[in-house]
C-alpha positions in Angstrom: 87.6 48.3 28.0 89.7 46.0 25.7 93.5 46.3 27.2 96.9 44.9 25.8 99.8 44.2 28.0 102.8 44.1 26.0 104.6 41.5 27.0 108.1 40.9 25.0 110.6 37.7 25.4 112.7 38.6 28.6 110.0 40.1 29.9 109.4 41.2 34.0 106.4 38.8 34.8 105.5 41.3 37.9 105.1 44.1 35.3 102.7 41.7 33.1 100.3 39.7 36.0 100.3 42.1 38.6 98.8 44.9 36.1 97.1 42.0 34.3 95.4 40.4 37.2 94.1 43.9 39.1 92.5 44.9 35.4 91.4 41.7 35.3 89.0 42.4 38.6 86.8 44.8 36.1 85.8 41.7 34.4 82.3 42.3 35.3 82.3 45.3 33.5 83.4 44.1 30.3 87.0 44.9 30.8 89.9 42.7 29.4 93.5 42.7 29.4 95.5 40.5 27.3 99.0 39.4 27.1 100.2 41.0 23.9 103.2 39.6 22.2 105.0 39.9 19.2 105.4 36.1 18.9 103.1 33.4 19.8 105.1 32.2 22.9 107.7 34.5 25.1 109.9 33.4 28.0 110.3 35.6 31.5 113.3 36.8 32.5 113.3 34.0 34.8 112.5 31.3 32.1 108.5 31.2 32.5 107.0 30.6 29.0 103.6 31.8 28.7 101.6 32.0 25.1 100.3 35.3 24.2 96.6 36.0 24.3 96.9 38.8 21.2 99.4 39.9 18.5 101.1 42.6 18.8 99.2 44.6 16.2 96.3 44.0 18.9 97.8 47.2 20.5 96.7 49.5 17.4 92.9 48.6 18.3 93.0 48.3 22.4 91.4 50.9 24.6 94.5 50.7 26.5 97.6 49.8 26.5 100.3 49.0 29.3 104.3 48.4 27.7 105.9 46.4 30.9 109.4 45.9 31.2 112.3 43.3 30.4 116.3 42.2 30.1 115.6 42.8 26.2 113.9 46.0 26.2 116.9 47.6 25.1 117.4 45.1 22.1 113.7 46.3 20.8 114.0 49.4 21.3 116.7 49.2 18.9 114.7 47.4 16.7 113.0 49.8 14.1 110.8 47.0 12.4 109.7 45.6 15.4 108.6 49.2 17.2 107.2 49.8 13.7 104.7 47.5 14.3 103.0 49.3 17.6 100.8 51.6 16.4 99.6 53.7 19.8 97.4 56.8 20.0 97.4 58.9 23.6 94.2 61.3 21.9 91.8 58.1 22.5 94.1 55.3 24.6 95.2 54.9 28.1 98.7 54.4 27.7 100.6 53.4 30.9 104.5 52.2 30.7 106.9 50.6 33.6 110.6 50.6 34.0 112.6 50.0 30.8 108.7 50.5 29.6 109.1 53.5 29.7 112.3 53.8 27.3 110.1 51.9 24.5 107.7 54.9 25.2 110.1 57.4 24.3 112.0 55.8 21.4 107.9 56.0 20.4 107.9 59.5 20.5 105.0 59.3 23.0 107.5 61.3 26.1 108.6 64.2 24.6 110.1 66.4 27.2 107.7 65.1 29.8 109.5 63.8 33.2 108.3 60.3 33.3 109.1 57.6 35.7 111.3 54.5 35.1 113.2 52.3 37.6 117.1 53.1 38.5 118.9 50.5 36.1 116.9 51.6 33.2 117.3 55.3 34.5 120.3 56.1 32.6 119.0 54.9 29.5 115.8 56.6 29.1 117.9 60.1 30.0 120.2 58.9 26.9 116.6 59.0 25.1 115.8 62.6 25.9 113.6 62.0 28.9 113.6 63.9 31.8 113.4 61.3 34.6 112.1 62.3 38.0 111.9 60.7 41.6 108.9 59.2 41.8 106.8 55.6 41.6 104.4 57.4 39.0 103.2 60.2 36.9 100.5 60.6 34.5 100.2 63.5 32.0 96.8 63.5 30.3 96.2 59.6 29.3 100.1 58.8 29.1 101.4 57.6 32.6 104.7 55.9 33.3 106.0 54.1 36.7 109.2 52.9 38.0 109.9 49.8 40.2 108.4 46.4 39.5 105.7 46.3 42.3 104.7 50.0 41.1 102.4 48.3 38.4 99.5 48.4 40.8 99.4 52.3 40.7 98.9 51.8 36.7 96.6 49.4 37.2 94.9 51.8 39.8 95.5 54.9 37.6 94.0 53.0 34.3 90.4 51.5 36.2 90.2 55.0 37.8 90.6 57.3 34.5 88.6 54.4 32.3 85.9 53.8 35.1 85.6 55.4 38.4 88.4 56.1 41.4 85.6 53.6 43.5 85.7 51.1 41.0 90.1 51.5 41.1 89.5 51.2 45.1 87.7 48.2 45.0 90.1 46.2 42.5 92.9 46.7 45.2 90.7 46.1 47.8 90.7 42.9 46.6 93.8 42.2 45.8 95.6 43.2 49.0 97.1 41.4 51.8 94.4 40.6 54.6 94.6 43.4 57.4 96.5 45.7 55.3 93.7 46.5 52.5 92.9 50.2 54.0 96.4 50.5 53.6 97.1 49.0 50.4 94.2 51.0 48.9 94.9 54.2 50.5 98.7 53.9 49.3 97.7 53.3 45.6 94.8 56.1 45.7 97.2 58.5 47.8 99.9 58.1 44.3 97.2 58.3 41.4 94.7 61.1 42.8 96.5 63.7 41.9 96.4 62.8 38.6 93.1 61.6 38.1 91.6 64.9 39.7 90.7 66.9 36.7 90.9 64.6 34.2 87.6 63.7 32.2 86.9 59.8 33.0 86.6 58.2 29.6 83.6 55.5 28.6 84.4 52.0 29.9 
């Protein structure tokens, strides 16, 4: 499972590593996520520089894709040539989105008049897009799923190792990441939000 984390200048670096670093824990499956930029370098929110693993055209070819968020995300989605150049297909790819993710999501046409999730400054926003926003950390319709609220990226990261390999194999990737003495917890808390959504829902090949 080939993954790109699109990761734009401004961008949330909880939304990025967080969801990067849990996926990354499939490794031994042959699982990858990438930072996926539109430029070589982009600089955080909070003025952390990082250079991007893949171009954004990377997106087009992944088996998955997450879209975190950013203090620009309002400027792109805005910016027809630049949205022109992620191509994104929910028929064969995970797609998961996160706060003012999700409002790049819909100005992609990939919402519709789904409820989707999205955090409470971007929340006015993604209604102005046509979304139906609800009160929740997450929600998944077939292989699109959207989350609200920085630390929420571990239930996509939970969601997408679950759908793309097994709810064990999900439960084991937050096992691992989770605070000592609170991992029955932490892993209970992220399988207690995704379930739902996984239940019923073919498991595609890793």
């Amino acid at each position: 499972m080939q993954i790109a984390v699109l990761t734009f200048d401004g961008f949330n670096e909880l939304d990025s590593f967080v969801a990067a670093g849990i996926l990354n824990r499939m490794k031994a499956h042959g699982w990858a996520a990438h930072i996926t930029s539109p430029t070589e370098e982009v600089t955080s929110m909070n003025g952390v520089t990082v250079q991007r693993q893949k171009p954004l055209e990377f997106a087009a070819d992944a088996d998955a894709v997450l879209i975190g968020s950013g203090i620009k995300t309002r400027e792109i989605a805005a910016d027809a040539g630049l949205l022109s150049r992620i191509k994104l297909d929910p028929l064969r790819q995970l797609i998961g989105a996160q706060c003012s993710g999700t409002l790049l999501l819909a100005k992609l046409g990939l919402v519709g008049d789904l409820p989707a999730c999205t955090d409470l400054t971007t929340k006015p926003w993604v209604i102005e897009a046509g979304v139906k926003v609800i009160d929740a950390p997450f929600v998944a319709h077939g292989n699109v799923a959207t989350a609200g609220g920085c630390l929420a990226s571990q239930y996509l990261a939970t969601w997408m190792i679950a759908r793309g390999a097994s709810m064990r194999d999900a439960e084991e990737a937050m096992h691992y990441v989770a605070p000592v003495s609170e991992k029955a917890l932490y892993v209970n808390q992220a399988i207690s939000v995704v379930a739902p959504f996984i239940l019923g829902e073919a498991v595609l090949a890793a």
